[in-house]
Phi, psi and omega in degrees: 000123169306090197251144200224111153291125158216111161317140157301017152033267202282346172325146169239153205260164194274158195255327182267355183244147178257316188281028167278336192261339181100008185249044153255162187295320186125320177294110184229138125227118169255185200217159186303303194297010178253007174259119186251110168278138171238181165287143161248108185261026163247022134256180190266166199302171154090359180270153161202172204205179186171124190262125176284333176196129169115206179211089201301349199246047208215143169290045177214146189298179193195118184259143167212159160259138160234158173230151202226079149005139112351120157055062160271166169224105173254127189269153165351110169188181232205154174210157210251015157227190199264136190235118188273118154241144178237098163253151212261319169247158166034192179258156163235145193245100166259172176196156176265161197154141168258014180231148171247124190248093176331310176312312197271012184268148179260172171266143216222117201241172150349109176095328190279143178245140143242148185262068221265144168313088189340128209066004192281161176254147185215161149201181206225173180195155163254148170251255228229000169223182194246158198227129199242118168239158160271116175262150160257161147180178157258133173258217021282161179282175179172159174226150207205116169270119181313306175263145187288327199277335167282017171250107177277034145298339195262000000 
């Protein structure tokens, strides 16, 4: 396996939150409609994110959303902190593995959090609806594709 940091970049940061920029009080509320959605171009097309707080390419913590399409695919890959998702809309069906096996994803729903470990290899899939999740995490952040030809970077 190849390993490769690559930052979340290409994310483009809400416009309505400052403190994605690092210009808050300690005090954030942000309302859905102040989220300014970008492309995540270290995932495959058609995902978009937007960081609500922090700098993920920063030693600092960093709340962000991606929203994922109907019948998406996140292929296998690993991240270099411990990565908090909630999710907020619809289902995602994940799962840990180094293979990605539709069978072996649990349904991950409204509410429900998972907790994945540093280095674990994990994916995901969407079925018939689009899926909104929220990550937490510290960075700086990054994603590593077990197979290289699923990093759509290359």
């Amino acid at each position: 396996m190849r390993k490769t940091l690559i930052v979340l970049t290409t994310i483009m940061l809400t416009a309505g939150t400052a403190a994605a920029a690092g210009e808050h009080d300690g005090h954030l509320m942000v309302s859905p409609d102040q989220i300014e959605w970008g492309p995540v171009g270290s995932m495959p097309p058609g995902a978009t994110a937007a960081v609500l707080e922090g700098d993920p390419s920063k030693a600092e913590d960093f709340t962000m959303r991606i929203r994922f399409p109907a019948d998406y695919v996140i292929p296998v890959h690993t991240h270099p902190a411990v990565e908090r998702v909630t999710v907020l809309e619809g289902t995602l069906y994940f799962a840990i593995g180094d293979r990605f096996d539709r069978n072996a994803a649990q349904a991950v729903g409204p509410g429900a959090l998972a907790v994945m470990g540093v280095g674990v290899p994990m994916y995901g899939y969407t079925k018939d609806e689009p899926v909104v999740i929220q990550l937490n995490g510290r960075g700086p952040w990054g994603i590593d594709y077990m197979n290289p030809e699923d990093d759509p970077r290359q």
